[in-house]
C-alpha positions in Angstrom: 0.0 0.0 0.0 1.6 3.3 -1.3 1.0 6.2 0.5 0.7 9.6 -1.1 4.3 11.9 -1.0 1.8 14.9 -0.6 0.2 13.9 2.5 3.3 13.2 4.5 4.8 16.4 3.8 1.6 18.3 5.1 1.8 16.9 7.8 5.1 18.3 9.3 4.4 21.9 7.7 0.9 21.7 9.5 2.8 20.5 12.9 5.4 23.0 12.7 2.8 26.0 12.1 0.1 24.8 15.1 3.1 25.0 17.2 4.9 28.0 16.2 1.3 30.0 16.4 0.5 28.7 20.1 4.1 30.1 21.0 3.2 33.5 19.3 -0.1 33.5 21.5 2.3 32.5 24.5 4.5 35.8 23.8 3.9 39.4 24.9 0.5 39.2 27.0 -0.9 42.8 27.5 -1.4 43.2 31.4 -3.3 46.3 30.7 -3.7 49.2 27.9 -4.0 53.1 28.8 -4.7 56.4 26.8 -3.1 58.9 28.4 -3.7 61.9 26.7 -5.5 61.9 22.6 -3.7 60.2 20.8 -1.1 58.7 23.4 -0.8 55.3 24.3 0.4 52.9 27.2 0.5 49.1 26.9 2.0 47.2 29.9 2.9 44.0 29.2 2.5 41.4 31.6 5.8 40.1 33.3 6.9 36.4 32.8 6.3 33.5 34.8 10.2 33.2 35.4 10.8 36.7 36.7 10.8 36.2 40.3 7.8 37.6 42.7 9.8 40.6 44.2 10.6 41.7 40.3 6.8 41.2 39.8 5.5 43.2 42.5 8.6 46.5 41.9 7.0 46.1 38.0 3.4 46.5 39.0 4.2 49.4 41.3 6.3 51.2 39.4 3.2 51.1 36.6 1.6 54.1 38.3 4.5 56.3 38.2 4.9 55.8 35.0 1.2 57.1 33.9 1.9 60.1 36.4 4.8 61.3 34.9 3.5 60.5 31.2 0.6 62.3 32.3 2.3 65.4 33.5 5.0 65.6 30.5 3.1 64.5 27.7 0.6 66.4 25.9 -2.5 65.2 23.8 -0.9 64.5 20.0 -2.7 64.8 16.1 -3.5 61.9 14.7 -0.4 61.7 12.5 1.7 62.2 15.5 0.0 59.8 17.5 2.4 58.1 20.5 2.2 54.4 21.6 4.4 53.4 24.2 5.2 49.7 25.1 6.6 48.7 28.4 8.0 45.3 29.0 9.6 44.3 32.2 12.6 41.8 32.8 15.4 41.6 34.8 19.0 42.9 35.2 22.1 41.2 36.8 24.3 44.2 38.0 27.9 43.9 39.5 29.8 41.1 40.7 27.7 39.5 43.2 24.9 39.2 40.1 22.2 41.4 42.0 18.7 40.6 40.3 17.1 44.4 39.0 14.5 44.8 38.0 14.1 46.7 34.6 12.2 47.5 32.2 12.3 48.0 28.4 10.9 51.0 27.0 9.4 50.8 23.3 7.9 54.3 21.9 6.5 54.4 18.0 5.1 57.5 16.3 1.9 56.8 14.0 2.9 56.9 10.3 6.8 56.5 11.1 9.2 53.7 10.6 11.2 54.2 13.5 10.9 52.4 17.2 12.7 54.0 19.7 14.0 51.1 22.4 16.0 52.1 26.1 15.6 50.6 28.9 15.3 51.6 32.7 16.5 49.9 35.9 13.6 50.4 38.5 16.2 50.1 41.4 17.3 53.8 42.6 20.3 53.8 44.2 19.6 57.4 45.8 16.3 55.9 47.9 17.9 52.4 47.7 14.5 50.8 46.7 12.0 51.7 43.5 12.7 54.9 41.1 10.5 57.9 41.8 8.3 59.9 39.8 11.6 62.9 39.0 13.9 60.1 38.3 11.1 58.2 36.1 10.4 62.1 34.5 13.8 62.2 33.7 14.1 58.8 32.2 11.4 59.9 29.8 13.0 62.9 28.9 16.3 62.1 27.9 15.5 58.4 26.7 11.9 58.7 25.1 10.0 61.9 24.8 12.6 64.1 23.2 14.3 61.3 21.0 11.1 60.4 20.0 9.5 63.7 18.9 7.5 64.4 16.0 8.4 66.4 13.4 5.3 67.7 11.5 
């Protein structure tokens, strides 16, 4: 009994594609979406299962700071100039002893441009010696984000 070339090379192809699509799904859960200002965006991802609890809960707190001071330094943007900024959080070893950080990776896109404007932010302030504060978050945006990323119409 012969069985058809075609059917066992569909097979593998349709494998490889279920899986790669329920690992896309896996990827990049939105924890929670917020319009600042009109036409201004915030998406908070949700953190990963393997970040520990005490990275968790300084990324969840830090969250409101961050809509304060977008709130406060942003304004409300056209429609070509609209602003979406995506905030993923992970982790940081820093120095020898391989302190755990926690960070987070700042993503900002302009509607109608090809650019994405990445930097990242470690959420551990060695001033307070515990999570950033809103002037030291404001600051971040600044130099990092808001002015790097302004639009030029």
């Amino acid at each position: 009994m012969k069985v058809p070339k075609i059917r066992l090379s569909i097979a593998p192809v349709a494998l490889l594609l279920a899986w790669s699509a329920f690992s896309f799904a896996q990827q990049d859960e939105v924890e929670r979406e917020t319009a600042i200002h009109e036409n201004v965006k915030l998406i908070a991802l949700a953190p990963s299962a393997d970040l520990s609890a005490e990275i968790q809960k300084d990324y969840r707190a830090f969250l409101p700071i961050l809509e304060e001071a977008l709130k406060e330094n942003v304004a409300a943007q056209s429609d070509a100039c609209a602003l979406t900024l995506r905030v993923t959080p992970g982790m940081r070893e820093v120095g020898s002893k391989k302190t755990q950080r926690p960070q987070v990776q700042v993503t900002a896109h302009r509607k109608n441009s090809r650019q994405e404007f990445v930097s990242s932010f470690i959420l551990y302030s060695y001033i307070n010696e515990g999570l950033v504060d809103k002037e030291e978050t404001t600051q971040f945006l600044q130099k990092q984000v808001l002015n790097v990323a302004e639009c030029a119409e």
